[in-house]
C-alpha positions, 0 to 999 in steps of 0.5 A: 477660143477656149470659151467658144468651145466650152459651149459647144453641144457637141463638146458638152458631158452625156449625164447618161453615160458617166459610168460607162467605164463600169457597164458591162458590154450589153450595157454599154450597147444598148447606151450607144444604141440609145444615144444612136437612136437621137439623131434621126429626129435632129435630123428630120428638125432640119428638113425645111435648111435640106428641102432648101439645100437640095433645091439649090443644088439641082438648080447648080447641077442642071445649070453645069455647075459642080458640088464640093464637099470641104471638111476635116477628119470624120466629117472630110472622110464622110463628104469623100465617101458620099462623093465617091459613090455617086459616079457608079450609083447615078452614073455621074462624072466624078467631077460633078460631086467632089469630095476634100479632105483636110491634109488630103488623101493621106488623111482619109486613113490617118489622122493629120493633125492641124490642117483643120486649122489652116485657113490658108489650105482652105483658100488654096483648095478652093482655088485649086479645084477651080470653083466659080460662081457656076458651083456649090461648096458644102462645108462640114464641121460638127464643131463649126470651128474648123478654120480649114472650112470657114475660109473655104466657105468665105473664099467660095462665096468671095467668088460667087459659088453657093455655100452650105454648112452642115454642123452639129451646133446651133450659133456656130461660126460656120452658120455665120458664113454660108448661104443655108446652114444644116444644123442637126444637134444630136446633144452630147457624145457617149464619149465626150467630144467623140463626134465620130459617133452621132454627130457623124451618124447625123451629118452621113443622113444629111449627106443621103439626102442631098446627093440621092434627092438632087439626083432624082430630081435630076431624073437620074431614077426611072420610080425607084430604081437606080437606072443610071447606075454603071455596070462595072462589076458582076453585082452591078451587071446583075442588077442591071438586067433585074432593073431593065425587068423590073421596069419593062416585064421582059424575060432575063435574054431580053433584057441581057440583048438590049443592055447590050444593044445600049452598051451598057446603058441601062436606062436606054435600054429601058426606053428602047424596050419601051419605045421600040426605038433604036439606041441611036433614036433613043439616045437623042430622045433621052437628050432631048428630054434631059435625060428624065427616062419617064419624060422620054417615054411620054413623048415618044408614045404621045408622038406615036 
């Protein structure tokens, strides 16, 4: 075990920061700054491992099936916070995109120690959440030795569920055990072992990708612009009527009417503008197209 980890990247001496100890505050910035600006480049190597990982899960998700991020520490935290913010960003279920921490929620603010080396809390989560054969498990580790992760993967493809590592080593034994491995190597940390840092910056951008272009190949955005959001707060309201706007031209009372004629539904909104619809025809016109707001405008204007 001691070997396997001595040969971790992600383990290994940055030669650039020996002295840090002794760089005045500037200085130890711009190191961490430097070493920041590595990861966008690991992360772009791994492009072709996401273009695959992001095809499979729209496949998951349009089929019914659900996304389960497992991970220990920093990297459980960032699964959880990914998670939790689709729900108001693409107007999701909060069981589509579920985030598991290692030690449970108690361990989003506190460190709890040794459940990342359980491989039984692994299996139990797995089989406590439910995960079929319909779903998708994405297990993060930046050392890829998380036991906790691995029988979480093993016990996910045991049941036929599509498995995903994302870790910041080549060879690791995470890769050993999921269908496609992420594997973004950001090279030693400013301080040695602190996978918060670029690792964890690494394995935040790889989770960008996946949720964000899952759910825009999921029509959850009409161009660029978030169309399946919840207004649930002032903010979000706001953006909702400049939204509404941006995409149909009409003035602020225009927008602020028919958001309420949708109940709130941004993006049907959109198309009854659009389309002249009523929200009921609207409604089953946006079903019938999937939910993709530009498929539903096409038909509505070719049928007319």
């Amino acid at each position: 075990m001691e070997q396997y980890f001595a040969g971790l990247t992600t383990e290994g001496i940055n030669p650039d920061t020996l002295m840090i100890d002794e760089c005045t505050t500037e200085q130890m910035l711009r190191l961490l700054n430097q070493e920041d600006a590595k990861v966008p480049a690991a992360v772009a190597a791994e492009i072709p491992q996401i273009v695959r990982a992001v095809d499979i899960l729209h496949h998951v998700l349009k089929q019914g099936g659900r996304m389960f991020y497992i991970g220990a520490g920093t990297s459980g935290r960032l699964g959880v916070l990914d998670a939790s913010e689709c729900p108001p960003t693409f107007g999701v279920d909060p069981a589509l995109v579920q985030g598991h921490i290692a030690g449970g929620d108690m361990a989003l603010r506190v460190a709890v120690e040794g459940f990342e080396d359980s491989a039984e809390e692994g299996i139990a989560l797995i089989e406590r959440v439910g995960v079929t054969s319909r779903d998708a498990v994405i297990g993060i580790s930046a050392s890829g030795s998380a036991s906790f992760v691995i029988a979480g993967l093993k016990k996910a493809a045991e049941l036929g569920a599509v498995t995903i590592g994302i870790v910041n080593n080549k060879g690791s034994r995470l890769e050993e055990v999921c269908d496609i491995c992420i594997a973004p190597v950001v090279g030693p940390e400013v301080i040695m072992g602190s996978t918060r840092l670029k690792a964890g910056t690494a394995q935040k951008l790889v989770l960008n990708m996946l949720t964000t272009c899952t759910m825009v190949k999921l029509g959850k955005t009409y161009n660029n612009l978030m169309v399946d959001l919840k207004a649930s707060n002032k903010k979000l309201y706001d953006r909702s009527i400049r939204i509404i706007r941006i995409a149909t031209g009409v003035d602020p009372d225009t927008a602020a009417e028919y958001l309420a004629k949708a109940s709130m539904n941004c993006k049907l909104a959109i198309l009854m503008i659009k389309t002249g619809l009523d929200a009921v025809q609207a409604e089953r016109v946006l079903e019938e197209s999937e939910g993709n707001l530009k498929s539903a405008i096409r038909t509505t204007n070719q049928v007319r």
